[in-house]
N, C-alpha and C positions, 0 to 999 in steps of 0.2 A: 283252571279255565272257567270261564263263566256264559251257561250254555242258556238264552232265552227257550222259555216253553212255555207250552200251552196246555193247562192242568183242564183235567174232564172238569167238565158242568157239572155231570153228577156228584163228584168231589163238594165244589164248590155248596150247591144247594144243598146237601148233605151237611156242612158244616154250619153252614150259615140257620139251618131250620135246629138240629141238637146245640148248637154252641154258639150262642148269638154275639158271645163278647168277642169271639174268634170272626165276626162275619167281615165278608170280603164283597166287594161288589162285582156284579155278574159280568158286566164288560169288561174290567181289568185286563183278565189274561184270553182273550178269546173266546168265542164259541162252540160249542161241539155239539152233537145229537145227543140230549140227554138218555137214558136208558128208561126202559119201561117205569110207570108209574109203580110200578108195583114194590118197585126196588126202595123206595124212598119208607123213611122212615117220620110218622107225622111227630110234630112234637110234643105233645101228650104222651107218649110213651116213653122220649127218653129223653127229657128234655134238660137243657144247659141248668137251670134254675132247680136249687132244691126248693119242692114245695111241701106244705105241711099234710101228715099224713091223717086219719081220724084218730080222735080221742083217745089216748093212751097206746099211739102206734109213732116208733122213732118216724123221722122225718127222712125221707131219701136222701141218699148219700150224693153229693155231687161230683158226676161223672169227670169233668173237663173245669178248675177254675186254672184262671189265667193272672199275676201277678207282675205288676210293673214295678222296678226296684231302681233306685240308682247303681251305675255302674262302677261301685270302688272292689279296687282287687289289692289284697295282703298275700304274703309271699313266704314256700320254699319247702320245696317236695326233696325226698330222700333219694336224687336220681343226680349222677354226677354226668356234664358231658363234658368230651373231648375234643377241642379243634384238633385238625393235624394236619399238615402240608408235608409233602412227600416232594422232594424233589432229585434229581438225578445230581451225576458227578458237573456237569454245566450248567447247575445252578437253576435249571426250569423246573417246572412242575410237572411233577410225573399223574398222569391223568388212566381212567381207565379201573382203579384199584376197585377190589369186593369185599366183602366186611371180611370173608376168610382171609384175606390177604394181611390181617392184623392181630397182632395178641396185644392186651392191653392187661396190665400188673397196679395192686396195687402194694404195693412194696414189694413184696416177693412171690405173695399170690394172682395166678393167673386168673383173671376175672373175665364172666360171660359177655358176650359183647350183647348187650338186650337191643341198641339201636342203632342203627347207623344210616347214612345220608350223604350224599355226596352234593356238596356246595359249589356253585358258578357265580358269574357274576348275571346270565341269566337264568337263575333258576325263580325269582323271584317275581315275574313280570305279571301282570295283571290284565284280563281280558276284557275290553269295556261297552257298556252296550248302555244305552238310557231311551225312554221314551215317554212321551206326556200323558198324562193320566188319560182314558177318557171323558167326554163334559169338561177338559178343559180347551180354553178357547185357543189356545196357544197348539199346533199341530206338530207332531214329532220333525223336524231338520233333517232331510238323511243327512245331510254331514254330518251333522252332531252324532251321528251314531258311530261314526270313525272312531278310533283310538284318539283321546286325546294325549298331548305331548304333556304325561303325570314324571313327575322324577320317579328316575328309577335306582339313583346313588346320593347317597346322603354322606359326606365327608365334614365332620366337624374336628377344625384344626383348634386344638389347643397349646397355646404356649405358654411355657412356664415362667412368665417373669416374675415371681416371688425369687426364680435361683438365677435368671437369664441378668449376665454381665450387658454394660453396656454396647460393645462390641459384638457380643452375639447377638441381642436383639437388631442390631443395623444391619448385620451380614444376615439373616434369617427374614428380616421385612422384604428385603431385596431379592431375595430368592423366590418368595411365596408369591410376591408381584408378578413376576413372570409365569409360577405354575397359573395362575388364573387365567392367563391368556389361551390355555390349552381346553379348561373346561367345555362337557359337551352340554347341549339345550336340555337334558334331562338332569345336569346335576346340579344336585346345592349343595351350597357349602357354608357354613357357620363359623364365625370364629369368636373364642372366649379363652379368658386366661385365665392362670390359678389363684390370682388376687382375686378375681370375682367382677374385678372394675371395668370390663370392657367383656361386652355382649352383643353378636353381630347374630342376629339371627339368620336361618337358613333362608339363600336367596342363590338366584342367578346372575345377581347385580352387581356385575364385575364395578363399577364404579363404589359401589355403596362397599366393595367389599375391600378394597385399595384406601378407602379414608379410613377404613376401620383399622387397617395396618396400620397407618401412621401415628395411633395411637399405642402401638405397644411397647413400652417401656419399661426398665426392670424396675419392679415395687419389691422391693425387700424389708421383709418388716421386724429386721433388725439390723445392726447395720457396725460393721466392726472397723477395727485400723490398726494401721502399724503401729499405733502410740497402745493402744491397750497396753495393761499390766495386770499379767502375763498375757502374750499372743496366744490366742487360743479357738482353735478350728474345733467345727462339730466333730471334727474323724477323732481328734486327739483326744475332745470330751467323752466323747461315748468309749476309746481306750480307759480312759480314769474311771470311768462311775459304772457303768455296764458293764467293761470288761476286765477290771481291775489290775491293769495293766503297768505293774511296777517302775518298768522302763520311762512310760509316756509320762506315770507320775514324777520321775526324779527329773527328765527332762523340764518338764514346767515348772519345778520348785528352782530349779537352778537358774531358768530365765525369769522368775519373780524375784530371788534374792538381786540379781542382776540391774533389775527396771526399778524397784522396790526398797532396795536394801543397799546399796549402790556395794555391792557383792559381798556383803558383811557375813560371813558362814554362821556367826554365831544367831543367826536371827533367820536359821532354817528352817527351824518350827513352823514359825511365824508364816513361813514362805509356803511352808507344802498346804498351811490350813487356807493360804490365799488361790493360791495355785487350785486345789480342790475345789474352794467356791466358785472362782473360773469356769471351772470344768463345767461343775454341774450348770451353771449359767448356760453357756452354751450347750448343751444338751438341752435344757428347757427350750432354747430359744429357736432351736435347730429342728424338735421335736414338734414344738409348735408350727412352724414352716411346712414341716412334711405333713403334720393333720390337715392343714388350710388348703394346702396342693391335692392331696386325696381328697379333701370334701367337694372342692369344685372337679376334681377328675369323675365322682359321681356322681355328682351333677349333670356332668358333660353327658354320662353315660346311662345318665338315668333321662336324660333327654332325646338321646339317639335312639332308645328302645322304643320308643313312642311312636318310632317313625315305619312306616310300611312299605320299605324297600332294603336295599344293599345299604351295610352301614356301616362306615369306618371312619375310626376315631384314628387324627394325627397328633403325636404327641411330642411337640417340639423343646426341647430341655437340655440343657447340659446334663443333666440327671443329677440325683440328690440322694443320699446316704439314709438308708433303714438303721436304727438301733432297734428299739425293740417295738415298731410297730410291724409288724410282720403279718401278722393278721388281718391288715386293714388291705394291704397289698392280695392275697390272697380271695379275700371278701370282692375287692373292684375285678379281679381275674374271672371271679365264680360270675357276676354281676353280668360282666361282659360277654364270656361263654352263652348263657343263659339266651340272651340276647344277639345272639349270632350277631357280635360286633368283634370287629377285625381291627385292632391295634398295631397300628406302625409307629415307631419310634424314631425322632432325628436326631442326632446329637448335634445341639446347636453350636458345639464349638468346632466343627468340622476337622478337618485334620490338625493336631497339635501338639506342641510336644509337654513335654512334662512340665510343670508350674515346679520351678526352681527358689523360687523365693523373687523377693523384689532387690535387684540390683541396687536400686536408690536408696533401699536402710543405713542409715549411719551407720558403718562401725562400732561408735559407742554402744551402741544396743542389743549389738551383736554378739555374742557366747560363742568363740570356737569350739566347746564343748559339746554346745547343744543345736549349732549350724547343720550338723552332719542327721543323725536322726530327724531334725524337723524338713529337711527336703524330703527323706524319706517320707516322713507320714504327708506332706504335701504330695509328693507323688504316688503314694497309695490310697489318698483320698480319691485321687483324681479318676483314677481304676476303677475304684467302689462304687464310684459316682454312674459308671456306667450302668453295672449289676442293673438295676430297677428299670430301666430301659429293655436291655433282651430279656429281663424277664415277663414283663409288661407284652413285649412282642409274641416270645415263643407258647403263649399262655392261651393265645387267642390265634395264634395262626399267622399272624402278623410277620412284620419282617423289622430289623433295627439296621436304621444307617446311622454308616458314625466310620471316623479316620479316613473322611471326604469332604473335598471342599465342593465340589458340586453338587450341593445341597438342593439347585433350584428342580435338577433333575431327578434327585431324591425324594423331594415332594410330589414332584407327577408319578412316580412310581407307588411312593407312599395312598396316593389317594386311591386307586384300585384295591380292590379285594383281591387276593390269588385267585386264579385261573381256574384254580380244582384245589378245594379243600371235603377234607371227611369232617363228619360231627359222627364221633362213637358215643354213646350212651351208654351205665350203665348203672345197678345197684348194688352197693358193697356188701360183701357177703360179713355177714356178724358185727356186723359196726354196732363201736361202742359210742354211744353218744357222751363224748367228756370234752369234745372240742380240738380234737388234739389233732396234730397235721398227720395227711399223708403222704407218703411218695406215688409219684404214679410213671410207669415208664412203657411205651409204645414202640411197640416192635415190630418187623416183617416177617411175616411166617417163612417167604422165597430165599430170607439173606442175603437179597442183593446189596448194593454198596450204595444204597440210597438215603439221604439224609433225614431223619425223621423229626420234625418239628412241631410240640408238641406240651401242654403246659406240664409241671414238674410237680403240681403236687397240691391236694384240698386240703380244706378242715373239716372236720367233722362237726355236724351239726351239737347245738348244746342243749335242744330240746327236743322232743317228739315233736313234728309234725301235727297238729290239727287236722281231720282229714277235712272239714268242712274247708281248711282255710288251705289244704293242699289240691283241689279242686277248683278254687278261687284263682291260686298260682298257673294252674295247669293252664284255666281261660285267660288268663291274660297273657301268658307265655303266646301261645295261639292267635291272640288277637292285635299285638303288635307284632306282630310277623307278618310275612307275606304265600308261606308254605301252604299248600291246601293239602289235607286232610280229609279223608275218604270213608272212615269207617263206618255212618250211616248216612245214605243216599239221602243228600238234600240239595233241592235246586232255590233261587230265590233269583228276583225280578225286583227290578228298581221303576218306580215310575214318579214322574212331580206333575206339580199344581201350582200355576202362577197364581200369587193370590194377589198379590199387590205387582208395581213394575219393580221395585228390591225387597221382594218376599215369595219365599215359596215353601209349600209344603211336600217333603221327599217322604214318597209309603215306602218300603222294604217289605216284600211279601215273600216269604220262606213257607218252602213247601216242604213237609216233612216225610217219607213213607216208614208208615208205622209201623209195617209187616218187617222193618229188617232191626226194630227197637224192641232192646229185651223186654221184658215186663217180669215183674214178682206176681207170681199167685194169691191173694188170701183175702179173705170174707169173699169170698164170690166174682171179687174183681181182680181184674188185668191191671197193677199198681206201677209206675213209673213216673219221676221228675224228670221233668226237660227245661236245660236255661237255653235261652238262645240271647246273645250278646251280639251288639251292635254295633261297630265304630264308623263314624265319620271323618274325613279326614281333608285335605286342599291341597289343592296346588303344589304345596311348598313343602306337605307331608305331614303339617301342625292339626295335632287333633283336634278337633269341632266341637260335634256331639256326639254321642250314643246313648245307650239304654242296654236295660237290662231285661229281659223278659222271662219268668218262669212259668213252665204249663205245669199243674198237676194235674195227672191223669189216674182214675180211677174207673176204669172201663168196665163196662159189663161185657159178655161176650158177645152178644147181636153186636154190639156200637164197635167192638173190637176187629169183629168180621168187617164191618162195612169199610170201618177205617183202614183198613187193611188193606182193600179195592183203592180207595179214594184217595187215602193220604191225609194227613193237615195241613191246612193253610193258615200260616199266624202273620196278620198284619202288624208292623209296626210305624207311628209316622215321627217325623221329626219336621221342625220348621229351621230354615234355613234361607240365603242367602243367593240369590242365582251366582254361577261359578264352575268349578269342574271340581269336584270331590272322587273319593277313592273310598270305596265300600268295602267296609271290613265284616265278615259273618262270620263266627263261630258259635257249635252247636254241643252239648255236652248231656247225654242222659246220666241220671244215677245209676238206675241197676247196673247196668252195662258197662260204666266206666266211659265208654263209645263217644269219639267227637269228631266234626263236622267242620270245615274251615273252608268258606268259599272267599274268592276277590270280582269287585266288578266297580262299575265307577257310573258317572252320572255325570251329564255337563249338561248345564240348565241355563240357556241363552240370558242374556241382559237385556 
């Protein structure tokens, strides 16, 4: 929640007389009865500036410098977390659960649950308050001080047409046409596919977002037929070459002698070495598909973390077959977790039945020998295909539709978050850093007969951590999110400046109380780093601007006492565009580890 206040004058003039780079102007937030002269400290004594001392005497140590940095954040702290959806035997969601109500395993050992959280679709809301600086000539609106109408559900639909048939993408356009008609005024929705070739950014523009459908088309960026010599599917290649699959082998050497050799046995050799280059072909080909489909999946999903609300990623596919990229799967699971983003799965062929082969092959072409196994591996492709979907789902909390034709109702379902989801956190006990997977399995302490959903398993990191750069992670984790964060009391106040009629100046004034910020002891002073990170954000959820600010504080103990009473005030400004923005605060000290995560928003007339 984001509470306006009214910081003592004495704070203020206190700050403003020791710390002039920190100064704040007296009218901003109010006025109060300053307290006796007596109390103020003049700035000759301890003041923001180191000056020089006499002749062969160090220089004073500077109490309070303040540092402006850009805001880039690098990533990935040693803490694994858990989406989980709990639902009963009718399919709802069981609400209500407490962190004892979970044992969480990483293979066989039972692991401490260090964090846990229960997730809504309002848990995320934002409290909004704005108002015009003073001296400016522009006078606060009370409307404007109402909530404005910020999204609060960010749904970006991706579909895969690098694997999408023509027939699923026409049945899939037509379904999603319709979910858009249900959208509420707070959501947006994005759509992008795994080609890369179509990019609808986040909007409410049901029209804008209806042309963008009629673009979707399957881009397959390879491209096979019944005429090949030998027939050959990624399932059967990755049998050959991956799994070294004798059977799969003699099958395809027999349909190359066949297509090839017009069935000459003697010229088998010849056949199994063509048949193998086949193979691996499509495995390249197949393998490269699934890189180009994960790179824009992280994409999609390195896009939605940006955003400062409910965020679920739709991921419309017939689904596509893992050989040995397993890791990358894994990698967008941790990505998304991380990111309290909620993956729903459609399968775009809705209900179907098993791919038989094509009725229309000639005969001549056709091997009563090898007819019989290649339905099979067609019909166990098709199965496979699913895998990466419910795991995709069950990973992030999500849900997988599929063996339905009422996909368009699947889509209104899909675009919600669950009702009540846990996020468990926690840190593996003796992990080895070599990379290697885990298993992970979530359980109910009660035994009720409730469905537990939930993802199946990490990797283990293949370096140490940096802590500089796992403190980077931590703030950004923080600052595109929407969760606040309590652990030291900070308030901040949003006020602008029309400077031009489309220009204005937004201050961010974060109040800090120091009395509840650890400090380290040594040379004489009260020692502490403080960043306070800023995000800006619109409308539509698209980051702005920010900043990055770090205070180093080397207090003495008078300045420590005072500040103690007073608090700090650290301004920051940014120039920006009149509009409705969403204000992101996060506050991080070193000694203490301790951070700070407020929401508030700002709407600055046109």
């Amino acid at each position: 929640m984001f509470y306006p206040r009214r910081f003592p004058a004495f704070g203020r003039v206190l700050v403003s007389l020791l710390f002039p780079c920190l100064y704040l102007p007296l009218g901003a937030l109010g006025q109060e009865t300053p307290p006796p002269p007596t109390t103020q400290a003049a700035p000759s004594q301890e003041g923001q500036s180191a000056k020089p001392e006499q002749a062969g005497q160090p220089a004073e140590v500077q109490e309070v410098a303040t540092k402006d940095t850009p805001a880039t954040f690098k990533v990935r702290v040693n803490v694994v977390l858990v989406r989980v959806v709990v639902r009963n035997a009718q399919g709802k969601v069981v609400p209500d659960l407490k962190k004892e109500d979970f044992q969480l395993f990483d293979g066989k050992k039972l692991q401490t649950i260090a964090s846990f959280a229960v997730e809504t679709p309002q848990s995320h809301t934002a409290a909004l308050s704005t108002s015009a600086e003073p001296g400016s000539s522009l006078s606060a609106d009370p409307l404007v001080a109402k909530t404005p109408a910020l999204p609060q559900r960010f749904v970006n639909m991706v579909f895969d047409d690098i694997h999408l048939s023509m027939q699923d993408a026409v049945f899939v356009r037509d379904s999603a046409t319709r979910f858009f008609s249900a959208l509420a005024p707070s959501d947006r929705v994005a759509i992008n596919t795994t080609s890369g070739q179509l990019t609808q950014e986040f909007t409410s523009d049901q029209d804008a977002l209806r042309r963008a459908l009629l673009k979707i088309l399957p881009r397959p960026l390879s491209f096979h037929s019944y005429s090949d010599c030998p027939p050959m599917s990624y399932y059967e290649g990755d049998l050959i070459v991956n799994k070294s699959d004798p059977q799969a082998l003699a099958v395809a050497t027999q349909d190359t002698l066949l297509c090839a050799f017009n069935g000459d046995n003697t010229q088998r050799a010849g056949a199994q070495v063509m048949a193998q280059n086949a193979a691996q072909l499509a495995v390249d080909q197949g393998d490269n598909e699934t890189e180009y489909t994960y790179r824009h999946l992280e994409e999609a999903i390195r896009r939605l973390s940006s955003l400062p609300g409910q965020r679920v990623l739709v991921l419309v596919s017939p689904g596509f077959i893992l050989t040995v990229m397993e890791s990358n799967n894994s990698d967008l699971m941790e990505r998304a977790v991380r990111s309290n983003i909620v993956i729903n799965t459609i399968d775009a062929r809705g209900l179907y039945t098993p791919d038989m082969g094509d009725i229309a092959e000639p005969p001549s072409t056709a091997d009563p020998l090898t007819a019989g196994p290649r339905s099979l591996y067609a019909t166990m492709a098709q199965t496979a295909q699913e895998d990466i979907l419910a795991q995709l789902a069950d990973a992030t909390g999500g849900k997988f539709y599929h063996n339905r034709n009422d996909v368009d109702e699947a889509m209104r379902e899909a675009g919600a978050a669950p009702a009540v989801s846990y996020l468990l956190g926690f840190s593996p006990q003796n992990l080895k850093i070599d990379g290697h997977y885990h298993t992970l399995k979530v359980t109910l302490t009660n035994k009720q007969k409730y469905s537990v959903q939930a993802r199946h398993g990490y990797y283990a990191p293949r370096a140490i951590a940096d802590p500089a750069q796992a403190a980077k992670q931590e703030i950004e984790e923080a600052l595109f999110s929407q969760e606040e964060i309590h652990d030291i009391p900070v308030d901040f106040q949003t006020q602008f400046f029309k400077k031009e009629q489309d220009e204005a100046r937004l201050a961010v004034l974060t109040h800090l109380d120091v009395k509840s910020i650890r400090f380290r002891k040594g040379q004489g002073r009260n020692n502490d780093q403080v960043v306070i990170v800023t995000g800006i954000f619109d409308e539509n959820g698209k980051y702005v601007t920010g900043g990055e600010k770090t205070i180093e504080m080397k207090l003495k103990d008078t300045t420590y006492d005072r500040l103690s009473h007073s608090g700090l005030t650290v301004k920051s400004s940014f120039d920006i565009k009149p509009g409705t923005y969403l204000v992101r605060l996060v506050v991080r000290d070193s000694e203490g580890a301790q951070m700070a995560a407020r929401n508030g928003a700002v709407v600055i007339p046109f």
